[in-house]
N, C-alpha and C positions, 0 to 999 in steps of 0.2 A: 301312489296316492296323488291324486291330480288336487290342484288348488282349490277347486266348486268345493270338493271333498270336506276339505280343512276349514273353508267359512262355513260351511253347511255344520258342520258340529261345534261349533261356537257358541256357545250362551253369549244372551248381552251380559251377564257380569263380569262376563273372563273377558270381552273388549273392551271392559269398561275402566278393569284392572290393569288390562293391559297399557291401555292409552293413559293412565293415571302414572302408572309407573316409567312408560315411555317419558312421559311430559316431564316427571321427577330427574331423571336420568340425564335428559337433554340441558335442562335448568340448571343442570349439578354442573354438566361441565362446560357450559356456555357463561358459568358465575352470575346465573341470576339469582344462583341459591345460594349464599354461602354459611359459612360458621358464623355463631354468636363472634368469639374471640376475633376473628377477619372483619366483622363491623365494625364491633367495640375498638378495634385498631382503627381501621380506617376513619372512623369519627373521632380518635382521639388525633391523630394527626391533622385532621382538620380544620380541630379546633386549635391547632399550636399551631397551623398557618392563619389562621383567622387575630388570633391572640398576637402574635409575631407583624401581622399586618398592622393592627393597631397601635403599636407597638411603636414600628416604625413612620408611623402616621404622627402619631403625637410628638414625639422626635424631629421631623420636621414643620409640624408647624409649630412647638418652639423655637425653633432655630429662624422659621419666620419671622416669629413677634420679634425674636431678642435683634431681626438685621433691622424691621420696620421701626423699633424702638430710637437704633444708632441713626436711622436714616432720618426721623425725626429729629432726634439733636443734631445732627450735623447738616439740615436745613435750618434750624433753630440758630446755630453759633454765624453760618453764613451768611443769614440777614443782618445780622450782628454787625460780621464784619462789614457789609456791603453799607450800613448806616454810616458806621464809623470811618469808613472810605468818603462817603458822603459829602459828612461832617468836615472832612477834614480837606476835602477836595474846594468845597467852597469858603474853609479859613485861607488858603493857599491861594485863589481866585482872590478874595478881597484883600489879601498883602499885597498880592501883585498890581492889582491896581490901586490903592492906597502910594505904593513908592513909587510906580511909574507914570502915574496916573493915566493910564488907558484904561478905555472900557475893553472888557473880553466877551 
């Protein structure tokens, strides 16, 4: 039986069957196709890294506001001290020239 032979008695539905189930078969094991249950996983793990990302997303930027919060008061208490250095740098200044009397 030579080849001519074999397309020569081919209906188009049996290539059409053909090529339909070819296409099935290839999709099958290439994983274009797969199970409900192989989705329904794959999207549920998906969602526990999407969930998991937020997750630790939120986590740190808490951990942001609570450092930008510290970072706040402790430029807050700094000018504090920096007044009170000030303050006290120019009581210090005016004894010293009250007793010695030089100017500085």
């Amino acid at each position: 039986m030579e080849w001519v032979e074999v397309w020569g008695t081919l209906q188009p539905d049996q290539v059409a069957l053909g090529a339909i189930v070819t296409f099935s078969v290839l999709s099958i094991l290439r994983g274009w196709l797969v199970p409900r249950k192989v989705l329904e996983d794959r999207m549920a793990d998906k969602q526990r890294m999407v969930d998991q990302a937020l997750t630790e997303r939120d986590t740190w930027r808490t951990a942001h506001n609570e450092r930008a919060a510290e970072v706040a008061e402790l430029t807050r208490q700094n000018g504090r001290l920096i007044d009170s250095m000030e303050t006290t740098e120019a009581l210090i200044d005016a004894l010293r020239r009250k007793t010695t009397g030089i100017e500085l």
